[in-house]
C-alpha positions in Angstrom: 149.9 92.2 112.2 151.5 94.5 109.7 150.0 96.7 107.8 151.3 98.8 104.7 149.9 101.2 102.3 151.0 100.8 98.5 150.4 103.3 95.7 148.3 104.9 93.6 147.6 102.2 92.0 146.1 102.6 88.3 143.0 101.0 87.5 142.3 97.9 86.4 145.8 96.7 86.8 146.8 93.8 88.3 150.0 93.7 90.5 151.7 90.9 91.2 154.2 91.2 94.6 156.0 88.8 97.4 156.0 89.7 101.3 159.3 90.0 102.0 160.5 88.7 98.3 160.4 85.3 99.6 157.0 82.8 99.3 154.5 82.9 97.4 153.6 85.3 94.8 150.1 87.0 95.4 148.2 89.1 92.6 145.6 91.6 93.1 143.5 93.6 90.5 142.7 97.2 90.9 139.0 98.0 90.2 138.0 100.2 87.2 138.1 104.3 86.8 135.0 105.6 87.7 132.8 106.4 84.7 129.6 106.3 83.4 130.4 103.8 80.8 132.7 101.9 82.4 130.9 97.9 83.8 131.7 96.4 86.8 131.3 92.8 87.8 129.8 92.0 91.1 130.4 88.2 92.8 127.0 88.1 95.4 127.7 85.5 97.7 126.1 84.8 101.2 126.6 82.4 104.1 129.5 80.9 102.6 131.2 78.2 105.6 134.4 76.2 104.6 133.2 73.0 103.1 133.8 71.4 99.6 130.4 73.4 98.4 132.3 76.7 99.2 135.4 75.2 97.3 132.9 74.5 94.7 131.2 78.5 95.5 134.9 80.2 95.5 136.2 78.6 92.5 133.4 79.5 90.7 133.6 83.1 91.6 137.6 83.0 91.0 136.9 81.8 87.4 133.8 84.8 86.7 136.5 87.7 85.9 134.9 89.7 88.6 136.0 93.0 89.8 134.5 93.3 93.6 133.2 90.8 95.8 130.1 91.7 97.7 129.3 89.6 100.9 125.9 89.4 102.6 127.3 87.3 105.9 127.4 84.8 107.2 131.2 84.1 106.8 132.6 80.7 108.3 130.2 79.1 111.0 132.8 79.3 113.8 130.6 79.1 116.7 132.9 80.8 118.8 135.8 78.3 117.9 138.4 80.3 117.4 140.8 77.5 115.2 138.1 77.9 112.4 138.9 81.7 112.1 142.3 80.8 111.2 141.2 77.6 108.7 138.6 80.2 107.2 141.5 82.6 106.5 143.8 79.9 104.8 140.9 78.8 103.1 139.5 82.3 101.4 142.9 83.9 100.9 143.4 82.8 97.5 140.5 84.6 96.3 140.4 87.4 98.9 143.8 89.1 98.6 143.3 88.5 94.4 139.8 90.8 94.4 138.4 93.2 97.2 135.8 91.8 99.1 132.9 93.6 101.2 131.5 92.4 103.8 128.2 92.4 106.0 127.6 91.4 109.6 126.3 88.4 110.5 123.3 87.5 113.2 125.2 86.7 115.9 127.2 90.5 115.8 124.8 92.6 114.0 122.6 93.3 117.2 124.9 95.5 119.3 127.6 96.7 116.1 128.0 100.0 115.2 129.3 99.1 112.1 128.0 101.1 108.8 129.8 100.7 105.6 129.4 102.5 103.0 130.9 101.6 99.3 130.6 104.1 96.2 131.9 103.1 92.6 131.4 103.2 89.6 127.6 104.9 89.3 127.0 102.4 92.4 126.5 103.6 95.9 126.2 100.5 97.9 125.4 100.4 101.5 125.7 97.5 104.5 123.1 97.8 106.7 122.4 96.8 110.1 119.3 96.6 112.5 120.7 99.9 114.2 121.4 102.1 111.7 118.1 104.1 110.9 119.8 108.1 111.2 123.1 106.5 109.4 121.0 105.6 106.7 118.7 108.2 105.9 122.0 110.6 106.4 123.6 108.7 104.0 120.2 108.7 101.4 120.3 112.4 101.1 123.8 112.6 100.0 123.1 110.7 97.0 122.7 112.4 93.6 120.7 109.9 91.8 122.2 111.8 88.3 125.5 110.9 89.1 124.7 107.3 91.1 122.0 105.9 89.0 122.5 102.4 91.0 121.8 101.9 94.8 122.0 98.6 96.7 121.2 97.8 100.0 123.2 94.6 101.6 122.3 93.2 104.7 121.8 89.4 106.0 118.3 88.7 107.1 115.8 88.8 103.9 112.9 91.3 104.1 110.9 89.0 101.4 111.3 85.2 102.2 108.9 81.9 100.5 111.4 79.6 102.3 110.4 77.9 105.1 113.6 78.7 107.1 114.0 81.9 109.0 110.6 83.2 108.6 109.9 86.7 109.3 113.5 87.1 110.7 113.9 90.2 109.0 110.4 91.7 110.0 111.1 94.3 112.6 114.2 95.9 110.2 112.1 95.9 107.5 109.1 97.7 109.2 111.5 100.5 110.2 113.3 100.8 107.2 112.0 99.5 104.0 109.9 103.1 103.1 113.3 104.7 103.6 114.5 102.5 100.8 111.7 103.1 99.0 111.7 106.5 98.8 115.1 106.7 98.1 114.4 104.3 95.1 116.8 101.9 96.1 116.7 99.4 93.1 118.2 96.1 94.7 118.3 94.5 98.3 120.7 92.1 98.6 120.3 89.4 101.6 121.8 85.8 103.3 120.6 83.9 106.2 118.2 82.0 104.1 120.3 78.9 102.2 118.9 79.3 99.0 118.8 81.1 96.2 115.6 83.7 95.7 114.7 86.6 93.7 111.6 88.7 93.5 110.0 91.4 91.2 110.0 94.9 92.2 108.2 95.0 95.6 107.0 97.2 98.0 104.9 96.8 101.6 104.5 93.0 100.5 102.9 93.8 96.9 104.5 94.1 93.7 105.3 97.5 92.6 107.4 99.4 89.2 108.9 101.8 91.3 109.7 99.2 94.3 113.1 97.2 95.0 114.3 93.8 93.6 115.3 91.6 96.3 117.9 89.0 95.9 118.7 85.9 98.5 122.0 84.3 98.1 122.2 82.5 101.2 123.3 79.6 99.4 127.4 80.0 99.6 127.9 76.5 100.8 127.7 76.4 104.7 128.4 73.0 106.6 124.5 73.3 107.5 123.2 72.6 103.9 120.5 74.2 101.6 116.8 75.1 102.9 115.2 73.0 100.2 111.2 73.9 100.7 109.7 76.7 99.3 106.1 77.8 100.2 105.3 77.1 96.3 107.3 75.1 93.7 106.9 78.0 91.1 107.3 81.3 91.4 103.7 83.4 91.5 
């Protein structure tokens, strides 16, 4: 691998450069200056694979003008076969070296990682969370000033609030320890995967709607080779 750093950069440029001055030309846009009126556009995708649904997925995102894309696992469905990391890379690179991407853990890894990440921008604090990361986060909570980061997400992969069928109370033990954390900290969104659809509450907390609670957001429905979960506890929301 070869790594190199280039810049400053200004904002909300985009660059255009070759490796080497030979193949292809790659573009990337730089994201915007911080301030308090300045919008950013979030792509939310989850559980993404490499099939024509996550052409369908990517392209869609590539043609949304966004400025950052945020990733709640999982990425490609390897199974330990290593061939499909490199098939996933061809596959994502058009969009991932034009917009920076951010991204979660999946199931498999997210048990033993150490991995916190932690993104600021923008009037957003957004943090990636994992199962082990209890001290990290409320650390992390206290730092905030609300008055200058009025928005704080939380993105992980297993839901805490799931009407799907599939993957049922996955998320319980993490959200026992750590959804009054969130709470207090008024978090306003959670963003999850692992489900393979598409779900959005109210403002919730400890299982009951509440004003001051966090809207949850499933976007498990990127595209993966193992299709949509389909059935829903209800057809309608409550």
């Amino acid at each position: 691998m070869h790594h190199v750093v280039i810049g400053p950069l200004e904002d909300s440029t985009t660059y255009y450069c070759k490796c080497g001055g030979v193949g292809a030309e790659y573009r990337l846009k730089t994201l915007p200056l911080l301030g308090p009126d300045v919008p950013i556009k979030f792509a939310v995708v989850g559980d993404l694979g490499q099939t024509e649904w996550t052409k369908s997925t990517l392209e869609h995102i590539g043609n949304s003008n966004h400025d950052i894309l945020v990733f709640a696992g999982d990425l490609l469905y390897a199974d330990y076969y290593q061939p499909y990391w490199d098939s996933f890379g061809e596959f994502v690179e058009p969009y991932a070296r034009a917009r920076p991407w951010m991204v979660t853990e999946d199931v498999l890894f997210s048990a033993c990682s150490t991995l916190f990440l932690r993104y600021l921008h923008c009037h957003r604090h957004c943090i990636y969370l994992l199962r082990t990361h209890y001290c990290k986060l409320q650390a992390d909570l206290k730092k905030v000033d609300r008055s200058r980061t009025p928005w704080l997400i939380v993105i992980l992969h297993a839901p805490w609030y799931n009407t799907n069928y599939a993957h049922q109370h996955n998320g319980d033990a993490m959200k026992k320890a750590m959804e009054k954390v969130l709470y207090e900290a008024r978090v306003d969104i959670l963003v999850a995967g692992h489900v393979h659809a598409y779900e959005r509450t109210t403002r919730v907390y400890d299982d009951n709607v509440d004003p001051c609670g966090i809207v949850h957001v499933t976007v498990g429905d990127g595209g993966n080779r193992e299709g949509l979960a389909r059935k829903f506890f209800r057809d309608a929301p409550d």
